[in-house]
C-alpha positions in Angstrom: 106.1 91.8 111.3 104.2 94.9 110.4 102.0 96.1 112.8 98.9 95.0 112.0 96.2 97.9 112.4 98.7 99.9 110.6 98.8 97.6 107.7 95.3 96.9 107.9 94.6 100.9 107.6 97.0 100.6 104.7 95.2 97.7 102.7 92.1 99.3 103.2 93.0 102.9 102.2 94.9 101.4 98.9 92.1 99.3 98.0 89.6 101.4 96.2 89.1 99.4 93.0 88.5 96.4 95.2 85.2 95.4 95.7 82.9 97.8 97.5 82.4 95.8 100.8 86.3 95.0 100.5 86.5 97.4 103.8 83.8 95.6 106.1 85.3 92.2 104.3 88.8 93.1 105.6 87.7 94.4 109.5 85.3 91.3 110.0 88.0 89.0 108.8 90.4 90.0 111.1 88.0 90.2 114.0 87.0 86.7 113.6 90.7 86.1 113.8 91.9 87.9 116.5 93.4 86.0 118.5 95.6 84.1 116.5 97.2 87.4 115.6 98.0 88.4 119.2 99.7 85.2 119.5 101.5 85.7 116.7 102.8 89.3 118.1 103.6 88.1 121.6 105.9 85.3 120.1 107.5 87.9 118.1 108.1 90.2 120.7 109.5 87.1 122.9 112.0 86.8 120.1 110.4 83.9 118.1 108.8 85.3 115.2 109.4 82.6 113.1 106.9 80.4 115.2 104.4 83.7 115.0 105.0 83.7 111.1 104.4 79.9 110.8 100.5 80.5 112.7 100.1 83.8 110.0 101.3 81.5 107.0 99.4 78.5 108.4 95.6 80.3 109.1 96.1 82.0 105.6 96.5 78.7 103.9 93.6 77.1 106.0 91.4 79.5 105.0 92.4 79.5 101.5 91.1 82.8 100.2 92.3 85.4 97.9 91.5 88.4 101.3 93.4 86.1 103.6 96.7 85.4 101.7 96.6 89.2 100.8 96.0 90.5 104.6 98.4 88.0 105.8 101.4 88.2 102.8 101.0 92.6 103.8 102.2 91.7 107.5 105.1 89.0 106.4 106.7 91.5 103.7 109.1 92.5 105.7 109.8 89.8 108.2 109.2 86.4 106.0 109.7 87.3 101.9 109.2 83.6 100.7 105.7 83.6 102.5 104.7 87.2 101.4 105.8 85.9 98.1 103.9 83.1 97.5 100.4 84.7 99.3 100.4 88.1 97.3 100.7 86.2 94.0 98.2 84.0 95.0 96.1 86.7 95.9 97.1 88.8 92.3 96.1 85.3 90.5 92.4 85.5 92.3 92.1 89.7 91.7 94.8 90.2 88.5 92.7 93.1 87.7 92.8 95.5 91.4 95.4 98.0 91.3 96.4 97.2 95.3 97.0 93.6 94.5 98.7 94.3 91.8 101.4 96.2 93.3 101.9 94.1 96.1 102.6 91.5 93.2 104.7 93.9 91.7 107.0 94.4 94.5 107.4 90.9 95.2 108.2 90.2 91.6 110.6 93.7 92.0 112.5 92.5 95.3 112.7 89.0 93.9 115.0 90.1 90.7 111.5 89.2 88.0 112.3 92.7 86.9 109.8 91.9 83.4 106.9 90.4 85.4 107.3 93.5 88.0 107.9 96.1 85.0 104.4 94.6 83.4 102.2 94.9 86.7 104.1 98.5 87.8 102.8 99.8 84.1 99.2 98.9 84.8 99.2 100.2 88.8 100.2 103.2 87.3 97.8 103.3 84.9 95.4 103.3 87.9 96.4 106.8 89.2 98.7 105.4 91.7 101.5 107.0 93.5 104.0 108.7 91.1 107.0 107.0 93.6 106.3 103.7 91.8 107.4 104.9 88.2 110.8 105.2 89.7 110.2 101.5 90.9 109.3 100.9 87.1 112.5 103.1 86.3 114.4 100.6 88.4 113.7 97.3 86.4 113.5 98.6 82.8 117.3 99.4 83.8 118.0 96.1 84.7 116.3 94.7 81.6 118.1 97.1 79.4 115.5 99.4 78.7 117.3 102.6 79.2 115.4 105.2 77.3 112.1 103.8 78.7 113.8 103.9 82.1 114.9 107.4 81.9 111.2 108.5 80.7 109.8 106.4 83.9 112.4 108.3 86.3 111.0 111.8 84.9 107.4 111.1 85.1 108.2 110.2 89.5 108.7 114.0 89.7 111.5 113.5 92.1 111.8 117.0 93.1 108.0 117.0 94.5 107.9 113.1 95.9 111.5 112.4 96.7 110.6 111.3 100.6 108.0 108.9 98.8 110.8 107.6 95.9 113.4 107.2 99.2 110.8 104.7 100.9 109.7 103.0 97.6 113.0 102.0 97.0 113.4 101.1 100.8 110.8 98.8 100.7 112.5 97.0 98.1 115.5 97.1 99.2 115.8 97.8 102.4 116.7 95.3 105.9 113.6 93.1 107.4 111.9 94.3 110.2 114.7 94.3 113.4 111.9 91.8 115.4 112.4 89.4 112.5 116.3 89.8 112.4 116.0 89.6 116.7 114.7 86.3 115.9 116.6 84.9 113.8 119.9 85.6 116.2 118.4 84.3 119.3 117.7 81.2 116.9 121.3 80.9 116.2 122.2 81.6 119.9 119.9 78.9 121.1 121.7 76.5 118.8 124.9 77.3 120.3 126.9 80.5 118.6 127.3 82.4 121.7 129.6 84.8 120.0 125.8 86.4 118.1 124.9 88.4 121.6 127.2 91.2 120.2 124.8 91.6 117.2 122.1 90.8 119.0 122.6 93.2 121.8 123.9 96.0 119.4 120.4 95.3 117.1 118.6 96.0 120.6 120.4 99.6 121.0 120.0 100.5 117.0 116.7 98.6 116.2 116.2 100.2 113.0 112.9 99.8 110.9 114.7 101.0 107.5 117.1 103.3 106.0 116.0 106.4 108.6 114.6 105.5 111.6 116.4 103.5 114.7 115.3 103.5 118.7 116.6 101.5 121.5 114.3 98.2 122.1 114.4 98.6 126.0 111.7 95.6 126.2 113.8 93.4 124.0 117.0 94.8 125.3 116.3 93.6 128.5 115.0 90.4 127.6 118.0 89.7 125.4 120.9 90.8 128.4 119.5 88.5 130.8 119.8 85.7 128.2 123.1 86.6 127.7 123.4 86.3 131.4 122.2 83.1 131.7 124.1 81.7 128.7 127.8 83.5 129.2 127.6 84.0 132.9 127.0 87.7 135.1 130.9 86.8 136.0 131.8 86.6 131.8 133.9 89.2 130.6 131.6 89.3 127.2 128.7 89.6 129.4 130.1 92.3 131.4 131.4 94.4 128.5 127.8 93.8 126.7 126.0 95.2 129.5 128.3 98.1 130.3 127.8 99.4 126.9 124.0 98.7 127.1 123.8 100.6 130.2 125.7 103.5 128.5 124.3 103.5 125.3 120.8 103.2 126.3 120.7 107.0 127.4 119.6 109.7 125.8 121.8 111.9 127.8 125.4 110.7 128.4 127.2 112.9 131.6 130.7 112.4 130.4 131.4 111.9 134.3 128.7 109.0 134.1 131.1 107.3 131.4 134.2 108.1 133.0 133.7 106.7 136.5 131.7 103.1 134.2 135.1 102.8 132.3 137.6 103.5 134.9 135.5 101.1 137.1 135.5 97.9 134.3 138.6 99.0 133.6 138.0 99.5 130.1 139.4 102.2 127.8 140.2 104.3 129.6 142.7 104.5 133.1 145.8 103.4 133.9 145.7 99.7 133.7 142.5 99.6 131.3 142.6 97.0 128.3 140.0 96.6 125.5 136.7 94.5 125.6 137.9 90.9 123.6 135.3 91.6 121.2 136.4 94.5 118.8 132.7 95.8 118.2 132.0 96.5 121.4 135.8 97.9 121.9 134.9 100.0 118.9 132.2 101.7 120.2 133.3 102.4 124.0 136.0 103.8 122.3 133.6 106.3 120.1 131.4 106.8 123.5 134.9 107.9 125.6 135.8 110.4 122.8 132.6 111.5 122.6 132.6 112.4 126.1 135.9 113.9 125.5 137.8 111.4 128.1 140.2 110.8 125.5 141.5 111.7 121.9 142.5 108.8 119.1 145.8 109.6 119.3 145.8 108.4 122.4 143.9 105.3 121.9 146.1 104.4 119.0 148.9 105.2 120.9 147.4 103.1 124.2 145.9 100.0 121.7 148.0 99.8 118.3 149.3 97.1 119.3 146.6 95.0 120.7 145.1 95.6 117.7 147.7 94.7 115.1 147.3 91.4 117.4 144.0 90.9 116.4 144.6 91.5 112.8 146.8 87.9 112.8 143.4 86.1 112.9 141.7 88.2 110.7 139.6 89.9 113.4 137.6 92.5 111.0 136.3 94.3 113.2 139.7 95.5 114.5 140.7 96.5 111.7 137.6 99.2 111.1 138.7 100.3 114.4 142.1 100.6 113.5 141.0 102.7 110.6 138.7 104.9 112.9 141.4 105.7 115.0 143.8 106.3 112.2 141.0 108.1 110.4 140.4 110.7 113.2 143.9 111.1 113.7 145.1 111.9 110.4 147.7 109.0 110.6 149.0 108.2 107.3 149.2 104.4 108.0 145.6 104.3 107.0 145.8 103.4 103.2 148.1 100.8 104.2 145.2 99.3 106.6 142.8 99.9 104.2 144.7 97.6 101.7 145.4 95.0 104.1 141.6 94.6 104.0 141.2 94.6 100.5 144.4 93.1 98.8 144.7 90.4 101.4 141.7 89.6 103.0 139.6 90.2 100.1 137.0 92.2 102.2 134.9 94.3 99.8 133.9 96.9 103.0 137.5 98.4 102.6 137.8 98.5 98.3 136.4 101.5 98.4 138.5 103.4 101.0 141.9 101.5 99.2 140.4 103.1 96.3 140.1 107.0 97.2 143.7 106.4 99.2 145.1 105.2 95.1 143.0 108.2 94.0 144.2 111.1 96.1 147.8 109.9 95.9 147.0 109.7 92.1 148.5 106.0 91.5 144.3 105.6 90.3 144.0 107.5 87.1 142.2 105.5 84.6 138.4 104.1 84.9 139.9 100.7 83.6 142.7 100.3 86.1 143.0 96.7 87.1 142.8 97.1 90.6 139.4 99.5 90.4 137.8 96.7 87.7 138.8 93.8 90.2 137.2 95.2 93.1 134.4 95.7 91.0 133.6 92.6 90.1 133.7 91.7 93.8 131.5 93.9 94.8 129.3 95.2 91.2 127.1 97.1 94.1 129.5 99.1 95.5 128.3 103.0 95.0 132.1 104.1 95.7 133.9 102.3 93.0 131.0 103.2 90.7 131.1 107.0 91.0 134.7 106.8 91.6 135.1 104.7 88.1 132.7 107.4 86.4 134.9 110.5 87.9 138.0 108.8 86.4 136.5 109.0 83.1 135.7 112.5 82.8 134.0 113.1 79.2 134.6 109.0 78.1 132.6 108.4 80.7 129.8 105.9 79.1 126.2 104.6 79.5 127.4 101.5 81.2 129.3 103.5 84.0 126.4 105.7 84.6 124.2 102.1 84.8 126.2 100.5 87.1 126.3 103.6 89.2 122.4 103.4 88.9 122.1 99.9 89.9 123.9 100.3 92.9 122.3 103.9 94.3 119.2 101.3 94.4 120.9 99.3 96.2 121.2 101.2 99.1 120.9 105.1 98.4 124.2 107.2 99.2 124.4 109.7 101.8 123.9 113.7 100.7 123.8 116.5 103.1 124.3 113.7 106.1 120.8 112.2 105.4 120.4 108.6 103.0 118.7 110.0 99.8 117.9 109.4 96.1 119.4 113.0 95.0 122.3 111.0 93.9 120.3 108.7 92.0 118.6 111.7 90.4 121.6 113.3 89.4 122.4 109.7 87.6 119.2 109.8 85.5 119.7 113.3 84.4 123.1 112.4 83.2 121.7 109.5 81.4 119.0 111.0 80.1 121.6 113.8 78.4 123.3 111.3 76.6 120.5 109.3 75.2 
């Protein structure tokens, strides 16, 4: 749920071609509704904001007008889409003609795949004036409705060089993960109906609560709210429970002493020690192993050496997640056996997160040398989004590279924008239109 005087600022600010008492409309309306608004927040914060939603979605369709489904649908983008859905296009059907309702309508219509509608409402926001990040919204769904030329145009008039921070959080907002209290929610939800084995996310959603592509904190009220549940539920005495709050207590620190981690590990008799073993579940294995060579208690060569084998174990029921720690280990360590993982993953288990690594292994060792190569064109159309294949398919083909290479490498920088210079950006998206542009 977006926080509210925030968004209410936001509405406010955006809403010049509303009417002119749209401000004083907006303040008293929420003034006279106060309180169900504070209730909705303090169940979200309890880790129910589903109930919280249900008041929002509930007093907006009580009241019934166009202000209230557009105040409430701005709070619910990011936590309830159906809701924000339906409210914004009610409000748009009651004010088709304000540029702020509008674009709320357009992104809807944008995140919900109705790329024409959304192309049609983006053209007259920006008509208004409005913010130049939107054309490369626009430049987004005339690609997905084949409009290339127009889409190239509609990328060039974003300025990306001058308002790329403002492109990166357009294309966030579209694509990017609901708010962390909304995804808190909906794991305690599946906790409470019995899948204990969710506190790993939940707890690890706690320590990395991230609001989008950039920005994560540690949740230390929700954090502590969600380890005694896991308490209550697994036991103090549970070796889950144990393992979870161990890393919680180490994680949660700014500072780390390395002699702070040492004497926690030796202590569980985890990791690290003589007779240590590895936490049963292999996230939480994976990162005390990153903490413990990030204090420098211990290399991955020694890890592999000490766990290899509990590992491989793992890997006999599929256990995913010891597989990407396999693949750190080997990673960091240089060890050759890591192409071989990373086509265990892939050829056999079908999993899509290791294509891409099988991929560059085929490349480098140069058994990948066409853009058409079965095994690159199979993974692909597993996993169409996958920015790795695409740029890897569209370095295969040198000068035959073509427009559909260069689109599907566009489509999925949208997706979720690749990393340049160790920070997620759309440089590699700009660097797609440019090409495009040249060849049209």
């Amino acid at each position: 749920m977006r926080f509210f005087y925030l968004t209410l600022f936001l509405v406010v600010a955006a809403a010049p071609c509303l009417a002119a008492d749209f401000a004083t409309d907006a303040k008293a309306w929420y003034d006279q509704h106060t309180a169900v608004f504070e209730e909705a927040a303090k169940l979200s914060a309890e880790g129910y904001p589903a109930a919280g939603n249900e008041m929002l979605v509930t007093l907006a369709d009580e009241d019934g007008s166009p202000l209230a489904a557009y105040m409430v649908a701005n709070i619910l983008y990011d936590s309830d889409p159906a809701a924000s859905y339906r409210l914004h296009l009610r409000a748009f059907q009651a004010w088709p003609q304000e540029p702020a309702v509008t674009l709320e309508a357009a992104l809807e219509q944008h995140r919900r795949g109705e790329y024409a509608a959304a192309v049609f409402n983006y053209r007259h926001v920006l008509a208004t004036g409005k913010g130049p990040q939107y054309s490369a919204l626009l430049a987004d769904c005339l690609v997905r409705t084949g409009r290339l030329k127009e889409a190239v145009e509609a990328w060039s008039q974003a300025h990306h060089p001058t308002y790329h921070a403002a492109i990166d959080a357009a294309i966030c907002s579209i694509y990017g993960p609901l708010a962390p209290i909304q995804r808190r929610g909906d794991l305690i939800a599946k906790i409470e109906a019995g899948d204990l084995t969710k506190f790993t996310d939940l707890i690890l959603l706690d320590l990395t609560f991230d609001t989008d592509w950039w920005s994560a904190k540690v949740y230390d009220e929700g954090l502590d709210q969600d380890l005694k549940r896991a308490s209550q539920s697994l036991g103090r005495k549970d070796p889950r429970y144990q393992a979870l709050a161990l890393y919680a207590k180490l994680a949660r620190r700014n500072e780390k002493k390395p002699a702070e981690v040492q004497q926690a590990l030796l202590e569980a008799k985890l990791v690290i020690g003589p007779d240590a073993g590895l936490p049963a579940d292999s996230r939480i294995a994976r990162a005390l192993c990153e903490l413990a060579v990030t204090a420098k208690l211990t290399t991955p060569a020694n890890l592999w050496a000490a766990y290899e084998t509990t590992l491989r174990t793992r890997l006999e029921t599929q256990d995913r997640d010891a597989l990407h720690l396999l693949c750190w280990l080997a990673a960091a360590n240089r060890n050759p056996v890591l192409g071989s993982l990373n086509q265990l993953g892939w050829e056999e288990w079908n999993d899509t997160a290791f294509a891409g690594s099988f991929m560059i292994d085929l490349f480098r060792d140069k058994k990948l040398t066409s853009p058409d190569d079965s095994q690159l064109m199979a993974a692909l159309a597993v996993s169409p989004d996958n920015a790795t294949l695409c740029k890897l398919r569209i370095a295969l083909a040198g000068e035959n590279v073509t427009n559909e290479m260069i689109v599907a490498a566009i489509k999925a920088e949208y997706r979720k924008l690749s990393v340049n210079a160790g920070v997620r950006d759309s440089t590699t998206l700009n660097d797609l239109f440019d090409a495009l542009g040249k060849r049209l």
